[in-house]
C-alpha positions in Angstrom: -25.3 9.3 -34.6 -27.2 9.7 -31.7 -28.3 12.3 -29.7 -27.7 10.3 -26.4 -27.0 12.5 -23.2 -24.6 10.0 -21.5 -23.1 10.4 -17.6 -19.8 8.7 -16.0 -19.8 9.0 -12.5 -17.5 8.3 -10.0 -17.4 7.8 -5.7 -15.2 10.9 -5.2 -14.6 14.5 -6.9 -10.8 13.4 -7.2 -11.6 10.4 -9.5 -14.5 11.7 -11.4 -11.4 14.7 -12.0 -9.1 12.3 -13.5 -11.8 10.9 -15.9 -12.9 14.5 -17.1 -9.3 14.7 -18.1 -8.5 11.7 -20.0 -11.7 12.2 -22.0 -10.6 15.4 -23.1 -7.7 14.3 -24.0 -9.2 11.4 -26.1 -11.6 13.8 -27.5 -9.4 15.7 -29.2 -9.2 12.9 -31.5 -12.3 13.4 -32.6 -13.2 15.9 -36.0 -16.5 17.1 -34.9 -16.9 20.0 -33.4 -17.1 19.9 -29.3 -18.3 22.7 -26.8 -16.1 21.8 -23.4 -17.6 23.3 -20.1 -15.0 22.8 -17.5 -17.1 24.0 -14.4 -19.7 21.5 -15.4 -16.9 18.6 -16.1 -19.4 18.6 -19.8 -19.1 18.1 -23.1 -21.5 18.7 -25.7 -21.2 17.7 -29.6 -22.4 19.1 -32.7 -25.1 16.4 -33.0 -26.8 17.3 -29.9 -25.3 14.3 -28.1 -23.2 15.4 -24.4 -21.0 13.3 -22.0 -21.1 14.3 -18.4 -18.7 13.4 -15.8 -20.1 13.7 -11.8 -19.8 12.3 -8.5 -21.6 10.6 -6.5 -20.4 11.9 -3.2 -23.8 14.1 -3.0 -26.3 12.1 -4.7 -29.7 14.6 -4.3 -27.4 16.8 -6.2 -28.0 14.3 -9.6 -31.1 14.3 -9.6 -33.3 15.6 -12.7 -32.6 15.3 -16.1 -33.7 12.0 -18.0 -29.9 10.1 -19.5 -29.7 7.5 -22.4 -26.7 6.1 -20.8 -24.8 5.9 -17.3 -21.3 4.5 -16.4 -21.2 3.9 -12.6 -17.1 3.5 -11.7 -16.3 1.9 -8.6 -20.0 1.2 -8.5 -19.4 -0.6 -5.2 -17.8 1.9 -3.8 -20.9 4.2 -4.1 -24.0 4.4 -1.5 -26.5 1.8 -2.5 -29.6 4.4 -3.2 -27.1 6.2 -6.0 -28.5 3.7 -8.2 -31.8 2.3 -7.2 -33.5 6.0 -6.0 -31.3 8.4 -8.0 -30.2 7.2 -11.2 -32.2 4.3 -12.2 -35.3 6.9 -12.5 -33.3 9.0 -15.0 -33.5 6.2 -17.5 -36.7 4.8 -17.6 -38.5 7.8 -20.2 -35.8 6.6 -22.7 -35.2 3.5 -21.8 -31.7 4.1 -20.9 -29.3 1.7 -20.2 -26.4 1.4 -17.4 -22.6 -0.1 -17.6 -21.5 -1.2 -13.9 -17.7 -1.3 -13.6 -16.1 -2.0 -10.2 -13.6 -3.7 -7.8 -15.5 -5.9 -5.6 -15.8 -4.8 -2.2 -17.7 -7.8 0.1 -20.9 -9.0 -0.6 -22.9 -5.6 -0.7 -25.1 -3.8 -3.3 -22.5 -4.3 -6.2 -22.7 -8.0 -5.5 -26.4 -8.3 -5.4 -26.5 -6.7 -9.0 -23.7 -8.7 -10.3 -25.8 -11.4 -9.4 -28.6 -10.6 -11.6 -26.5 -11.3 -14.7 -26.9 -14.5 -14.0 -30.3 -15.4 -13.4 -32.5 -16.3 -16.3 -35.1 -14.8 -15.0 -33.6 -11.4 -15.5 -32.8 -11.0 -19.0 -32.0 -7.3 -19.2 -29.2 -8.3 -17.1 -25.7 -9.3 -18.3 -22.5 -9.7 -16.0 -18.3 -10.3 -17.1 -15.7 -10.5 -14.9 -12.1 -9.6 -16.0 -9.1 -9.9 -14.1 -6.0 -8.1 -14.4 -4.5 -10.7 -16.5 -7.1 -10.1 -19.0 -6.0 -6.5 -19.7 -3.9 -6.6 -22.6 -2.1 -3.5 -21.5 -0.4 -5.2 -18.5 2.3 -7.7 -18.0 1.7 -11.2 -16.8 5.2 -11.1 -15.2 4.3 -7.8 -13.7 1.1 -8.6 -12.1 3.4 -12.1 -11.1 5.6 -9.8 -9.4 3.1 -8.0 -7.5 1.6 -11.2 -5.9 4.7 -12.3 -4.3 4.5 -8.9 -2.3 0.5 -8.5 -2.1 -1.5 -10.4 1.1 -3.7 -13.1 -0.9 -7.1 -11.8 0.6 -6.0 -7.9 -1.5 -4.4 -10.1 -4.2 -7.6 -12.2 -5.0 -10.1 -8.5 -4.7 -7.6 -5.8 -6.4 -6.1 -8.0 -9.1 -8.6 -11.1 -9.6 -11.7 -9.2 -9.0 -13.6 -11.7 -6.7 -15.7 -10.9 -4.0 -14.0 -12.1 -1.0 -16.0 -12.6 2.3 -13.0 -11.8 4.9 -12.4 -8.4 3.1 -12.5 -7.0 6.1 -9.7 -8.7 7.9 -6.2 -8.1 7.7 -4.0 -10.8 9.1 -4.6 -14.2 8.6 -3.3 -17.6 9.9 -2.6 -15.5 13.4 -3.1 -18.7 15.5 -1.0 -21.0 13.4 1.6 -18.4 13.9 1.9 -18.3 17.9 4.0 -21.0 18.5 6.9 -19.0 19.9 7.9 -20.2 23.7 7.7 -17.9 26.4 10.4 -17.1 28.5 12.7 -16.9 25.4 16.6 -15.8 26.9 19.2 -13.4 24.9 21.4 -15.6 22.7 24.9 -13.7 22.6 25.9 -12.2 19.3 22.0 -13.0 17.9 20.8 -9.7 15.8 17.6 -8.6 17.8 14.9 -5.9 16.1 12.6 -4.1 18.1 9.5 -1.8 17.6 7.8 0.9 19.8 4.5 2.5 19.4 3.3 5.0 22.4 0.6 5.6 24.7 -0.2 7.3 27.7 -3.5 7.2 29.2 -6.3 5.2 27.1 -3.8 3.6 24.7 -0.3 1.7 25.6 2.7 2.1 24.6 4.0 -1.5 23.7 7.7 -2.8 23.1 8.3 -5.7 20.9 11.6 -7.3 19.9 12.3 -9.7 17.7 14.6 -12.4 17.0 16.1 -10.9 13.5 17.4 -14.3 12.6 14.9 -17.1 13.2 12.0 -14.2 12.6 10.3 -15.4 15.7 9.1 -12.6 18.3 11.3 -13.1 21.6 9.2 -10.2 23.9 6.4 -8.0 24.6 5.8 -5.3 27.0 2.8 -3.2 27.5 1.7 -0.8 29.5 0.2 2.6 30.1 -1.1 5.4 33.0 2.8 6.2 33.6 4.6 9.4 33.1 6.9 10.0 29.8 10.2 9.0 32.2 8.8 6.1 33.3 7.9 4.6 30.2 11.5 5.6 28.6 13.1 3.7 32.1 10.9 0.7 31.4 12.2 0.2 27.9 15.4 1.4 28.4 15.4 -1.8 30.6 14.0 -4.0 28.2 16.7 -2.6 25.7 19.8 -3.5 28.1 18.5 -7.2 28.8 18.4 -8.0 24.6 20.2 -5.4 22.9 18.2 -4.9 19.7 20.7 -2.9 16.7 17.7 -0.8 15.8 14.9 0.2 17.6 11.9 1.5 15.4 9.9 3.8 16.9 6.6 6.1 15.8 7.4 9.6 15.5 4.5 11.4 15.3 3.0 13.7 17.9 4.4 12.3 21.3 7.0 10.0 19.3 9.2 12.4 18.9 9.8 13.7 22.0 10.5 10.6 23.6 12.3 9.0 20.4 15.3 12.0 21.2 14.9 11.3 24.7 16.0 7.7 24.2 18.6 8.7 21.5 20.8 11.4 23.9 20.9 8.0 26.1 22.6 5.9 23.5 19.5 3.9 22.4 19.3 3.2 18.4 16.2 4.7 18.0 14.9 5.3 14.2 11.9 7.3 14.0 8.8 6.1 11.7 6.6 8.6 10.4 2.9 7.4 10.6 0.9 8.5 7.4 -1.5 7.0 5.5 1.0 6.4 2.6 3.5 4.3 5.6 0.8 2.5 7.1 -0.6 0.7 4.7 3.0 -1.0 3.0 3.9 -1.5 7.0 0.6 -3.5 7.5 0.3 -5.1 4.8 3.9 -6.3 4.8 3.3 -7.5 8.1 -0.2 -9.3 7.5 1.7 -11.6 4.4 4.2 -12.5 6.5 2.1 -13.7 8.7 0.0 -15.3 6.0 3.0 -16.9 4.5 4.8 -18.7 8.1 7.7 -16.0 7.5 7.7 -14.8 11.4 6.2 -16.8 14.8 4.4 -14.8 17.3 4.3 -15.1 21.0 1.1 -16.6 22.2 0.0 -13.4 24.1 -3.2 -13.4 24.2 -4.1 -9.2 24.0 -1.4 -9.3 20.8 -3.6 -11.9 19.0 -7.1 -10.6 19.8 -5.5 -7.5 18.3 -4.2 -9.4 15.1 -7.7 -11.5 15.1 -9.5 -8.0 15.3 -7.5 -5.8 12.8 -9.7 -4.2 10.0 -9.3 -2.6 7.0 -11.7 -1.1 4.6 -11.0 -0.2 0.9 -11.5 3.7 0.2 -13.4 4.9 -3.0 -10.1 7.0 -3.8 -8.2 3.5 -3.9 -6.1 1.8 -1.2 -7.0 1.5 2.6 -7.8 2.3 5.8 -6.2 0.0 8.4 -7.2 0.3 12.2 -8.8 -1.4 14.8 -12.4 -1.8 15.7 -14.2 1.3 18.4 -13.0 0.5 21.3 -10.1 -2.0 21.0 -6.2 -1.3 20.7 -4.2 -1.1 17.7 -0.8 -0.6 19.9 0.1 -4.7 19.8 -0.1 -4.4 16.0 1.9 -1.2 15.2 4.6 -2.3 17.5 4.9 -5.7 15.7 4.6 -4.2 12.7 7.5 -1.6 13.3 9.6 -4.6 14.8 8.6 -6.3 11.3 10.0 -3.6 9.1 13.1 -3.4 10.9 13.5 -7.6 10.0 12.8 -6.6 6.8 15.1 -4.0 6.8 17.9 -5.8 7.5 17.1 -8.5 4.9 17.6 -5.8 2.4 20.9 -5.2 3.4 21.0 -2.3 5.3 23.0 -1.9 7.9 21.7 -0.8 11.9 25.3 -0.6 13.0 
């Protein structure tokens, strides 16, 4: 066998973690004997051969030591000079060769090398592309399953593998969705939903409610530069005119407060914590209805730059970051969003009396 010294390396500490211990576990398949150094994430083998597992996260701190053979994880989740200035120099005295492996994340430096696999012109160069149907380990049905819950634009990236240009964006088909007439009145006995996210100063607090029925958003209020007892007065107003049976509301920080302000008046007032574990289902439920014709927006034009402008960007731990752009406003989105999850609430058959 050969004496190859071999690294994996990974975006983050976390995920270069998790591979150091699944390959000691697979190694203690092996009969030869292995000298583990845990500090060093290292393993070296009785033929003078070692495996190394590292991050990326600090790439000066790779540097040094020719390899035989790399393993770049998440590859495009990794600063473009990890390969090009760091690692591709460790190879060339032997001649070493690299395995890219990676969920595609836009057109960036991933891309460009994926690329080279197919031009004849660069025969050292070989690209594949597997999706997660192809892994024999999962279940069609399963991955089915997960689709009918999943926005298409994740879908297509996280479980067919392709590059998709609008990676950034969150919700599409915004526009097609604002068909909802202004000046919509109460419909007696009609189940209304309504969501609340909070400002003060810069941002604005914003009140959505929407028809729980037909799915279609009935009203929006937004404003801001008002005290705490103001703000509760104005939606306390906006409460009595449509009389939502839940009113979901962001807890955290100011939320609070106000949320059990609202309450000791009588309002139905469930609190939503805000995490990065929340968001993300709460968003992304939101974007595929959207995507799908499920709900119809009002044709306000500061809730659909909002949509239009809505980010998100894929972490190197896995999942993602969902927020506006510097200096735009989020607070149209969340409140939709919370009105949203209330709908969807109440489609699962729980009950806001």
């Amino acid at each position: 066998m050969l004496r190859m010294q071999c690294w994996w390396l990974s975006p983050t500490y976390r995920m270069a973690g998790q591979v150091w211990r699944d390959l000691r576990r697979d190694c203690r398949k092996m009969k030869q004997e292995i000298v583990i150094n845990q500090a060093d994430m290292r393993m070296d083998f009785e033929n003078g051969g070692s495996i190394s597992i590292r991050s990326t996260h600090q790439p000066d701190n790779l540097r040094g030591a020719g390899l035989d053979f790399v393993v770049l994880d998440e590859a495009a989740f990794m600063l473009p000079n990890v390969w090009s200035e760091v690692i591709r120099p460790m190879l060339l005295e032997r001649r070493g060769g690299a395995l890219f492996i990676s969920t595609p994340y836009g057109r960036n430096w991933f891309w460009e090398i994926y690329q080279l696999g197919f031009d004849p012109a660069q025969p050292e160069w070989r690209s594949f592309h597997f999706t997660s149907y192809d892994n024999p380990l999962i279940a069609r049905d399963e991955i089915d399953a997960i689709r009918k819950t999943t926005p298409e634009r994740v879908f297509r990236a996280e479980y067919l593998a392709e590059f998709v240009d609008d990676e950034g964006q969150v919700f599409r088909g915004v526009s097609e969705a604002a068909t909802a007439p202004a000046g919509a009145q109460p419909v007696p006995g009609r189940l209304y939903v309504a969501g609340i996210d909070w400002g003060r100063s810069h941002d604005y607090t914003v009140m959505t409610v929407m028809d729980a029925e037909t799915c279609r958003l009935v009203a929006l209020d937004r404003f801001n530069q008002v005290g705490w007892e103001l703000q509760r007065g104005r939606l306390k107003l906006l409460y009595e005119r449509w009389q939502p049976s839940a009113v979901w509301a962001e807890e955290n920080s100011i939320g609070s407060v106000n949320i059990e302000a609202l309450q000791a008046e009588g309002l139905p007032v469930r609190p939503f914590k805000m995490t990065a574990a929340s968001k993300a289902p709460l968003i992304e439920g939101l974007a595929l209805a959207i995507e799908r014709g499920e709900l119809t927006l009002l044709p306000d034009p500061i809730l659909l730059t909002e949509l239009t402008a809505y980010e998100m960007r894929r972490l190197p731990g896995g999942g993602y970051r969902f927020s506006s752009p510097p200096g735009l406003h989020d607070d149209c989105v969340i409140s939709l969003a919370l009105a949203w999850h209330g709908v969807r609430y109440r489609g699962a058959g729980i009950d806001f009396a």
